[in-house]
C-alpha positions in Angstrom: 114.0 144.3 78.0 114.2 140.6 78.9 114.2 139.6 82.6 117.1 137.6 84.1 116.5 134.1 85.3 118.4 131.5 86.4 118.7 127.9 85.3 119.9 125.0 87.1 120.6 122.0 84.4 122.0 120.0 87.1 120.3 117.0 88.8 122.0 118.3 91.5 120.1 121.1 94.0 121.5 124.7 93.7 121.8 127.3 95.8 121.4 131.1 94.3 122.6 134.1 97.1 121.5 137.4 96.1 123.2 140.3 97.6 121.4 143.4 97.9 120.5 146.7 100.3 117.2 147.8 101.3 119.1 150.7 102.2 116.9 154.3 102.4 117.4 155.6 98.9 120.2 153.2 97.8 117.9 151.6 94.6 119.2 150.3 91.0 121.7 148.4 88.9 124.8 148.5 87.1 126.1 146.8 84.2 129.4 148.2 83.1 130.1 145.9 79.9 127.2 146.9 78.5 127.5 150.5 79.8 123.8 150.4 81.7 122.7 152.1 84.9 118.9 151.6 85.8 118.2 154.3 88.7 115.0 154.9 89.9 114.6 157.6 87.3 114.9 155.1 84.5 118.0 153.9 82.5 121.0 155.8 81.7 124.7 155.4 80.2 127.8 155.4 82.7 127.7 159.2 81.9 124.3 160.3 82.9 122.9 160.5 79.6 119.6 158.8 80.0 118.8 156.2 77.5 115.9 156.8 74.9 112.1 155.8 76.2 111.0 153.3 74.4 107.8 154.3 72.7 
């Protein structure tokens, strides 16, 4: 799976704020129009069902 990045394609200088927890056990993502959760135990549907491992 590609990695995000982030282009600026100004000539202007941006400014990129990432929010984020280094919280005790709070770890992983959610992308809900594409109906993705990465948790530490690997990527899974909004349901739980896990994704298949790629081989």
């Amino acid at each position: 799976m590609p990695a995000h990045h982030f282009q600026n394609r100004s000539t202007r200088d941006a400014v990129l704020l990432e929010v984020g927890t280094n919280a005790e056990g709070v770890d992983g993502a959610e992308y809900p129009d594409i109906d993705l959760r990465h948790r530490p135990e690997g990527y899974v549907h909004r349901d739980g069902t896990p994704y298949p491992v790629p081989r």
